[in-house]
N, C-alpha and C positions, 0 to 999 in steps of 0.2 A: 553375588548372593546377598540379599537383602535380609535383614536384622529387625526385629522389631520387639524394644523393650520395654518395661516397666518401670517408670521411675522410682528410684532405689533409695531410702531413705538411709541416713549415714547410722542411726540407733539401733543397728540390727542387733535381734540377740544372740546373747551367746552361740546358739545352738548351729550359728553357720547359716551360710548363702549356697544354695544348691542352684546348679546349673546343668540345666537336659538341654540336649540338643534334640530338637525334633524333624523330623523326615521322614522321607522316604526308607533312607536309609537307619535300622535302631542303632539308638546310641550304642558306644561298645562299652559305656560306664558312668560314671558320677562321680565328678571333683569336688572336692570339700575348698573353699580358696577363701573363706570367711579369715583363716587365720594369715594370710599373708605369706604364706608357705610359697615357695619356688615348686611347682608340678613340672613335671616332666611332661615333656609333648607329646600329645598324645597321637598315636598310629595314625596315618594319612588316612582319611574316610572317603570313597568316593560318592560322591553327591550328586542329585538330579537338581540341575542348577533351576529346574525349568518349574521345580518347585517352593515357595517362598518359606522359609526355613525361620524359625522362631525360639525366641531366648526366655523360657519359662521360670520365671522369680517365685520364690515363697512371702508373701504378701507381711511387709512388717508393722510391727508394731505402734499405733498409735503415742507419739512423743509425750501423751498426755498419759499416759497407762505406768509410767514412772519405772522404766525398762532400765536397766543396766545399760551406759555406754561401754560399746565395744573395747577389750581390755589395750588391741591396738590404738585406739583414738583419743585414751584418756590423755587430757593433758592440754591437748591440741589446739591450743586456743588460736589457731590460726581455722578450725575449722570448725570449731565446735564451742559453744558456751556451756561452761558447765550450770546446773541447777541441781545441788544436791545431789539424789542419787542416779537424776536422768542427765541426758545430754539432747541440748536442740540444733536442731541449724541455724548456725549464723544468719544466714536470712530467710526467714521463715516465709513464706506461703504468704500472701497479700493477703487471703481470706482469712486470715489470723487476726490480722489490722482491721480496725473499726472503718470502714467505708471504704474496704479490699477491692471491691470489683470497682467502685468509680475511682479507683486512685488506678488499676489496670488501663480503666478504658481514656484514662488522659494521656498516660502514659504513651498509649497507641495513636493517641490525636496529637499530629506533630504544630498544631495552632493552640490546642488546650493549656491552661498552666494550674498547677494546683497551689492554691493560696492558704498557706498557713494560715491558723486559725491564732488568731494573738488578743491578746485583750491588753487595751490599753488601761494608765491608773487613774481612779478616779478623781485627782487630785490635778490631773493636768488641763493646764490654764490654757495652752494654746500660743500659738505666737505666729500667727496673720500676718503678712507683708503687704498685704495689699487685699483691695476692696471695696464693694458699692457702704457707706458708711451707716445707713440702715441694717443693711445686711449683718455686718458685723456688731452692732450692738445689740441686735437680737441675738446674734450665738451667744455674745456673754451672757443675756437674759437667760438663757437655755440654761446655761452652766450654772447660774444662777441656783436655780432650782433645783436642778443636779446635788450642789452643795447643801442645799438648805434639807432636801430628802436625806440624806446623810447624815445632815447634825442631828437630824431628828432620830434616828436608828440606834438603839443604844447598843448593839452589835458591833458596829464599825468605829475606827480609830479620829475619836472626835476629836480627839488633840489638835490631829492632823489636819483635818476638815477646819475646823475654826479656823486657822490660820492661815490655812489657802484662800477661805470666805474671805478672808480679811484684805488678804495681797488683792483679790480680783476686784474686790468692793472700791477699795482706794483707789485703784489703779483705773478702773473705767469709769469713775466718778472725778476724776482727775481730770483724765481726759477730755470729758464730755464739758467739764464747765470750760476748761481751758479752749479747746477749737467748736467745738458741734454747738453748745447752746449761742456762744458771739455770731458764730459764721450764719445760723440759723434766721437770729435776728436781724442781722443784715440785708440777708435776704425775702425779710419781711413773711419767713414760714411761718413762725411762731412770735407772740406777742412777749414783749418785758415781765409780765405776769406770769408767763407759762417758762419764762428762761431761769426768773427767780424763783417759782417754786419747785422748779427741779433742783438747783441749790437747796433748798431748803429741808427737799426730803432725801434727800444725800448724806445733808449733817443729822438728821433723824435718823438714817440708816447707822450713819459713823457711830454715833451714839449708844443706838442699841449695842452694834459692835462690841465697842469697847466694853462692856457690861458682857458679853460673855468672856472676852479675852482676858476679862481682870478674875475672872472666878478658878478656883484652884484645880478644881476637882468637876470631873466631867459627868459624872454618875449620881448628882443630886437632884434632889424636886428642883430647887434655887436655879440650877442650870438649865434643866427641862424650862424653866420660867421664859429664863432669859433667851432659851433659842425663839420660844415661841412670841415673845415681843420682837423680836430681830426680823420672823418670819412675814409675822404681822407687816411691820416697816416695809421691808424688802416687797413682798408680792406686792402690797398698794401700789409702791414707786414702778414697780416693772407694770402693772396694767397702765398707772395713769401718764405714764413717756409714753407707752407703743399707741395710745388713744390721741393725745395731743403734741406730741412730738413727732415721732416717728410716721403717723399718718400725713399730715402737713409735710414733711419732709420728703415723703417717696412723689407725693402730688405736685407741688410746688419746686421743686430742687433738680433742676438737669443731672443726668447720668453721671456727665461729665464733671460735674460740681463736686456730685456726691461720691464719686471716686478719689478725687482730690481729698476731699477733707475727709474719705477714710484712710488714706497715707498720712494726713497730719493723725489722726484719732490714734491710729494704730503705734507711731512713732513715739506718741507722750503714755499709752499704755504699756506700749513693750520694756521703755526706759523707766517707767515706773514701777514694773516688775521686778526687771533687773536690779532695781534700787534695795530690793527686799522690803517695799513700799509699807508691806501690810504687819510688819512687826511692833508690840504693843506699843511702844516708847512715841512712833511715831504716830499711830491713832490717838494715840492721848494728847500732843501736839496740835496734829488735825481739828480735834473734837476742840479743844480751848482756842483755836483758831478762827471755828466757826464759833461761836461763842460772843466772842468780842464782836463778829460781823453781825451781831445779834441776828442771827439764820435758826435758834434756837427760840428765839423769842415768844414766836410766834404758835408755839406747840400747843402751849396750853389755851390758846384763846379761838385757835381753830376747834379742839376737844370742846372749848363754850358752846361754839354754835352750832 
């Protein structure tokens, strides 16, 4: 004899789960079993097996309609979550969940996978092991900008932001004069002119820098100033490397070249990360570094002409 039911929600109300048998044969009465009561077995019925016999539920209540859990299930946190005056099911209905039916139909695709949605911080630098070395000093560029949109947002945790600007400025400005601009000129991609005024606007960048990291207080016009000279520095140096650097570099510079010297690039930025590179004591170092390399010299006589 075949059964066919209605899915039973566990938040029944009080008033009980009634259960008819329907047939051929009439029922010879009506159990009350809502409350967990032991019934006695009821008289042997005989059945026309040849008809399919059906298990009629009284339709319950919406979980959302804030019904009484059943006085037997209070409790039950093995089955039930309480909320106040309602009780849900522990695992609710997929159509409850924001994007129910495609998380069903993955479920059912045994090649599907469903990829948490995560959001990474915006504060993180990145740490590359390997790479064509263009490539990777345009992601810093990217990140670049990333950070500078930021500082400018008086919303977001500038604190924070300055001083990751700071670690990643040093640290790929580090890098770059140390392996990328020698190795570059070696290979005859870029001229002494274009290796030294990468230097040059490096420590113009540091510079600015440090003129924000030395200000106290992140919510003043004086600050707003100073991001906006930093920003100034910063985009100039990022158009005028990916124009005369980094072009000569992808054209000139075998695959194989520029994979190497992005394992050196990546090695002198990773370790200069790890150093906490970009903490103020050492930008102030940095900047009176370049200083004496007279790399500053030259700021106000380029503004001449």
């Amino acid at each position: 004899m075949a059964l066919l039911a209605h899915p039973v929600r566990l938040g029944q109300p009080p008033g009980g789960l009634r259960v008819f048998l329907v047939g051929t044969v009439q029922p010879e009465g009506v159990y009350d079993v809502a409350q967990r009561e032991r019934m006695p077995a009821p008289e042997p019925v005989v059945a026309d097996l040849a008809v399919q016999h059906q298990v009629a539920v009284q339709p319950s209540a919406s979980r959302h309609q804030g019904r009484e859990a059943h006085p037997d299930l209070q409790g039950d946190a093995g089955l039930l979550r309480q909320h106040g005056h309602r009780a849900e099911l522990a695992y609710p209905d997929q159509d409850g969940l924001e994007g129910g039916a495609d998380l069903r139909r993955r479920r059912d695709d045994p090649l599907a996978t469903v990829t948490p949605v995560t959001t990474s911080t915006p504060l993180d630098l990145g740490r590359p092991i390997a790479g064509d070395v263009v490539e990777l000093i345009l992601s810093d560029h990217r990140r670049f900008e990333t950070l500078l949109r930021q500082l400018r947002d008086s919303s977001s945790d500038r604190d924070a932001v300055r001083y990751a600007l700071s670690a990643l400025h040093v640290a790929h400005a580090e890098a770059e004069e140390k392996y990328v601009y020698p190795t570059l000129r070696r290979k005859r991609a870029i001229s002494e002119h274009e290796a030294h005024h990468g230097k040059e606007e490096h420590a113009q960048g540091n510079q600015a820098l440090l003129t924000v990291l030395e200000l106290k207080s992140t919510d003043t016009q004086a600050f707003d100033d100073a991001v906006e000279e930093l920003a100034t520095a910063l985009n100039h140096h990022l158009t005028e490397e990916e124009l005369t650097i980094l072009n000569p570099a992808r054209e000139e510079v075998s695959e194989a070249a520029r994979a190497k010297l992005g394992l050196d690039f990546l090695t002198e930025r990773n370790t200069q990360l790890d150093a906490d590179c970009g903490r103020i004591e050492n930008v102030r170092a940095i900047v009176a570094r370049d200083e004496k390399k007279g790399l500053l010299d030259d700021e106000g006589e380029d503004d001449a002409e």
